[in-house]
MARBA-572981 format. One record per atom (N, C-alpha, C): x, y, z; atom name. Coordinates in Angstrom, 2 decimals. Example, Ala and Ser with C-alpha at 12.3 -4.5 7.8 and 13.67 -1.06 7.14 Angstrom:
         X         Y         Z   site
     13.19     -5.69      7.80      N
     12.30     -4.50      7.80     CA
     13.20     -3.30      7.80      C
     12.85     -2.25      7.08      N
     13.67     -1.06      7.14     CA
     12.90      0.03      7.87      C
This chain:
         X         Y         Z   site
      3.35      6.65     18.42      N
      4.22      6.58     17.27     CA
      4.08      5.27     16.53      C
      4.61      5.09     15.52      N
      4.89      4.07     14.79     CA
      5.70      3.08     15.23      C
      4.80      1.45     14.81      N
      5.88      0.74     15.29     CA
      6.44      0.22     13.85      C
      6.37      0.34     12.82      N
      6.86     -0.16     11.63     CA
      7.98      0.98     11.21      C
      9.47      0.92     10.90      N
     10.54      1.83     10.46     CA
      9.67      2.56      9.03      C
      8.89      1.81      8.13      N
      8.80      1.99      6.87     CA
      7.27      2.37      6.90      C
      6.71      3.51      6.53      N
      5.43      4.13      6.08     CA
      5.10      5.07      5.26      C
      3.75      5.25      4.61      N
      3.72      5.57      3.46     CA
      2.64      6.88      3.77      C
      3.30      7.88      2.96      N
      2.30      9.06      3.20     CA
      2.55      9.71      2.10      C
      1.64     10.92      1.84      N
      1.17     11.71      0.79     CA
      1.87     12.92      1.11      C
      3.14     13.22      0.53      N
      3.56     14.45      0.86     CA
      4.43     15.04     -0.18      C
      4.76     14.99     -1.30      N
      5.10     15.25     -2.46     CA
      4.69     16.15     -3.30      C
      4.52     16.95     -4.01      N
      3.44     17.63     -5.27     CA
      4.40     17.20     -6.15      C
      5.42     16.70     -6.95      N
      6.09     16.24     -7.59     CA
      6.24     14.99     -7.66      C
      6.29     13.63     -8.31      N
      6.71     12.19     -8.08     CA
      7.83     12.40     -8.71      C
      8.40     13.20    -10.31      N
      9.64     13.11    -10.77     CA
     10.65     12.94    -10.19      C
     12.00     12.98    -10.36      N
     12.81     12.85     -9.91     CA
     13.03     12.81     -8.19      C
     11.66     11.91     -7.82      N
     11.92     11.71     -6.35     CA
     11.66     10.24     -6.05      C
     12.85      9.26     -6.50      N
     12.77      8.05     -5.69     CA
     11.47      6.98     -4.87      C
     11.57      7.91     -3.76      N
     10.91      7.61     -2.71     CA
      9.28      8.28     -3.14      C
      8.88      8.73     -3.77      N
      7.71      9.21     -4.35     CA
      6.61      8.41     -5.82      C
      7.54      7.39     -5.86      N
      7.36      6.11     -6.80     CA
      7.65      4.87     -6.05      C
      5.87      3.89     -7.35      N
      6.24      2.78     -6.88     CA
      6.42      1.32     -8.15      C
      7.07      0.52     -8.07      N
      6.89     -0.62     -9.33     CA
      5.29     -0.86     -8.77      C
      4.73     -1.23     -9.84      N
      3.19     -2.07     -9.86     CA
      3.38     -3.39    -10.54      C
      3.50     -4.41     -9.74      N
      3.98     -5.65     -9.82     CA
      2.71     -6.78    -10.47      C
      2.40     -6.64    -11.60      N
      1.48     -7.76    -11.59     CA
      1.51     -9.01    -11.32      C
      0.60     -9.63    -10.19      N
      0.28    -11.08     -9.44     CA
     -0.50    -12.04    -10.12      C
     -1.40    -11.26    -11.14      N
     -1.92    -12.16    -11.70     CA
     -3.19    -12.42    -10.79      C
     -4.09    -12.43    -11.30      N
     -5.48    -12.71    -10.82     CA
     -6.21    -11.57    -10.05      C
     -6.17    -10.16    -11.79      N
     -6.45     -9.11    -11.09     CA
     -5.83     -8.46     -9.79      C
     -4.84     -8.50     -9.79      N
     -4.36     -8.23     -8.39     CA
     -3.03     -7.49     -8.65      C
     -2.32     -6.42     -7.93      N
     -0.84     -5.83     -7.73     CA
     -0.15     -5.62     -6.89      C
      0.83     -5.68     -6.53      N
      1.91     -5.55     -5.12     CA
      3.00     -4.72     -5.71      C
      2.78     -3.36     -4.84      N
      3.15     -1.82     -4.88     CA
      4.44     -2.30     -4.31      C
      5.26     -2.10     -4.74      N
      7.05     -2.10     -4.38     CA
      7.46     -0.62     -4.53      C
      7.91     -0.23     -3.19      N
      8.65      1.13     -2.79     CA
      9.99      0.84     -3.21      C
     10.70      1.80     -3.42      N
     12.21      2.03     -3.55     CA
     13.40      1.19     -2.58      C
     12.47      1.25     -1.47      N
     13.56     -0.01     -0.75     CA
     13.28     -1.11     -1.04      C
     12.32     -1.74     -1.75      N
     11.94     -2.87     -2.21     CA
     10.87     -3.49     -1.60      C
     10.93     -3.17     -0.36      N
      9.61     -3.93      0.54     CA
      8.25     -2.84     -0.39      C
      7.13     -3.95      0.24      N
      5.64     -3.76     -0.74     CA
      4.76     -3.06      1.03      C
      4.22     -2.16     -0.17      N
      2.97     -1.81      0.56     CA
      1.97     -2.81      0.95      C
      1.63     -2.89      2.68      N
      0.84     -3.55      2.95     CA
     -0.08     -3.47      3.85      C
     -1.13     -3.73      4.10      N
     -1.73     -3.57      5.32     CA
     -1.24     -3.65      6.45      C
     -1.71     -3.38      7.53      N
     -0.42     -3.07      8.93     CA
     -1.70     -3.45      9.74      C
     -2.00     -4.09     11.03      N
     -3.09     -3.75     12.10     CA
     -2.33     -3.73     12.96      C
     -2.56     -2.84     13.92      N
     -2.06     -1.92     15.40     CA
     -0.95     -1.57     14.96      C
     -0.14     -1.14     13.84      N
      1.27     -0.81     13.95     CA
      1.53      0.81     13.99      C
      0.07      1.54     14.19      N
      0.18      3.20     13.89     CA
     -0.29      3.32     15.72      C
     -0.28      3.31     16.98      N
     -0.25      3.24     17.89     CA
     -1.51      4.55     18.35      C
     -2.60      5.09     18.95      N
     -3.02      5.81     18.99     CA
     -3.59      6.25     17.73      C
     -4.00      5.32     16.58      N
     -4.56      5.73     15.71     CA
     -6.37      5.74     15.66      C
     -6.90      6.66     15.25      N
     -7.95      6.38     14.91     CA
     -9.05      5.16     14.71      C
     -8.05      4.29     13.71      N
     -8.27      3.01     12.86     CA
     -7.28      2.52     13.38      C
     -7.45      1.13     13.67      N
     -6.68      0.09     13.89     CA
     -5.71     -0.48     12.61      C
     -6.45     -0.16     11.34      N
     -5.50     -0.85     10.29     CA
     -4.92      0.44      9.50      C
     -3.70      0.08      9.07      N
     -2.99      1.25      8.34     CA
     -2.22      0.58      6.88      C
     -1.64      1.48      6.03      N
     -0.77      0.67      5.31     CA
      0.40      1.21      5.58      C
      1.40      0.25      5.47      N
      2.34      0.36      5.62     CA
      3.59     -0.34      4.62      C
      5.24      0.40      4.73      N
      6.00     -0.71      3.77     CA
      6.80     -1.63      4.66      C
      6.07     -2.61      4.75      N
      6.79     -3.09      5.94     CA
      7.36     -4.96      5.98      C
      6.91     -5.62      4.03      N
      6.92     -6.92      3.69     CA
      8.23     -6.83      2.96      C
      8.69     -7.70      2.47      N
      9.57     -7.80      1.88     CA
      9.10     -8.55      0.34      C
      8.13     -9.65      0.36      N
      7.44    -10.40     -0.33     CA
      5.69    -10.18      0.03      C
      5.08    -10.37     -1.36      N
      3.66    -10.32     -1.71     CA
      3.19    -11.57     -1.90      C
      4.48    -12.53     -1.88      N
      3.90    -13.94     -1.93     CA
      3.13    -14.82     -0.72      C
      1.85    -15.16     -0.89      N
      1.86    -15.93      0.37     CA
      1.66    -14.97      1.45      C
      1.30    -13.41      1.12      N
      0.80    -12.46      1.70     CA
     -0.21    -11.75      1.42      C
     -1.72    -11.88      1.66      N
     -2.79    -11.62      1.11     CA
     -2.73     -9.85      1.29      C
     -2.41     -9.56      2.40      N
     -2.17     -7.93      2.73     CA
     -1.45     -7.54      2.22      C
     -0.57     -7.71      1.54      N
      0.43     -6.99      0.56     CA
     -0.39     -7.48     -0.96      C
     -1.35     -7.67     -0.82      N
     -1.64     -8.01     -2.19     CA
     -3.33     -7.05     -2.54      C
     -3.33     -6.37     -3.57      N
     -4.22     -5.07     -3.94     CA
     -5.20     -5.32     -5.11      C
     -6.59     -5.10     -5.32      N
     -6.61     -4.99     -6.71     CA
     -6.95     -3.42     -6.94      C
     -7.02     -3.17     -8.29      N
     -6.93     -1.89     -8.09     CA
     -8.47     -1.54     -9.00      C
     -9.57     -0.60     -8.22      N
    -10.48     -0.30     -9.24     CA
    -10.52      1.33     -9.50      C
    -10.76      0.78    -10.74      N
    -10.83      2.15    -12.20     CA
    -12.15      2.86    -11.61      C
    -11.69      4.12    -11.23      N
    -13.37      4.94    -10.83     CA
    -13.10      5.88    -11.99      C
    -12.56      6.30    -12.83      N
    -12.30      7.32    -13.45     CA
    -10.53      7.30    -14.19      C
    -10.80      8.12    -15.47      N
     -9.24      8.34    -15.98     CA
     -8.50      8.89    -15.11      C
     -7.57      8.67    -14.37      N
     -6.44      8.31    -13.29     CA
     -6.76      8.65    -12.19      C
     -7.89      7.74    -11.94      N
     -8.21      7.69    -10.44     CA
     -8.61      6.20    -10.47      C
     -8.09      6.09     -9.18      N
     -8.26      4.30     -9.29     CA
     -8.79      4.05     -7.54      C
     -8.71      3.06     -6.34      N
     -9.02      3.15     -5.71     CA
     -8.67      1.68     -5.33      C
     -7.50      1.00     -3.99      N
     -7.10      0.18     -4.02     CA
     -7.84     -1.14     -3.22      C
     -8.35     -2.00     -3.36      N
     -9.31     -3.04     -2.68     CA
     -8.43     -3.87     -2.10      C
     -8.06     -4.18     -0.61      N
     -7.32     -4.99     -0.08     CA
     -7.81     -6.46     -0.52      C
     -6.52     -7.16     -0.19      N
     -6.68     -8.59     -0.47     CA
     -6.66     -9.58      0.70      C
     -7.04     -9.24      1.32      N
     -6.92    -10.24      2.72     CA
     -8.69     -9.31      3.34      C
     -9.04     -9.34      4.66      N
    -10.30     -9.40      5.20     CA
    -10.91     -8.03      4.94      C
     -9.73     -6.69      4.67      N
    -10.29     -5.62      4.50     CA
    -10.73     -5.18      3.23      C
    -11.72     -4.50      3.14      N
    -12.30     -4.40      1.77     CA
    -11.40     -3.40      1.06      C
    -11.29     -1.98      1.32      N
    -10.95     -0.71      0.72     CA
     -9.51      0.09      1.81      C
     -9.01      0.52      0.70      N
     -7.91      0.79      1.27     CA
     -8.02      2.51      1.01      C
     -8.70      3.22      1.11      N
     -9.36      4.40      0.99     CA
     -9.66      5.28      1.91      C
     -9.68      5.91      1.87      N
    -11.02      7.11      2.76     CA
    -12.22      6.93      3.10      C
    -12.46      5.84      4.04      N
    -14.28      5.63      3.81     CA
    -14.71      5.66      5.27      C
């Protein structure tokens, strides 16, 4: 199981009127964004916090601040009109499917 209370998954077909299905995109400045969920904490990289996972690193909402936190911090690249693809900011490259 999870050791972080707060995680982020794909389970919606709607974002409208669902809170928790949206995020602020916080610009940092220097090409870079920190995804703020509805409780306010930011999407961030996680390592060992998905227990029996596959991958050792996960994302998770689990910061409170993007400051002075390279893993909560994203840039985001344009592959296509609304498809984008998020590049971690700390040692991991892609925050993707790869």
């Amino acid at each position: 199981g999870a050791t972080t209370p707060n995680t982020a998954f794909v389970h919606v077909s709607d974002w409208r009127g669902q809170p928790w299905a949206q995020w602020t995109c916080v610009n940092i400045g220097g090409g870079k964004v920190a995804l703020q969920a509805d409780s306010g904490y930011f999407l961030s990289r996680c390592n060992g916090c998905e227990r029996g996972g596959a991958d050792p690193d996960s994302a998770t909402v689990h910061m409170n601040t993007y400051q002075d936190a390279p893993w909560s911090q994203w840039t985001m690249k344009d592959w296509t009109p609304h498809t984008f693809a998020l590049l971690g900011g700390d040692t991991v490259p892609h925050r993707c499917g790869q």
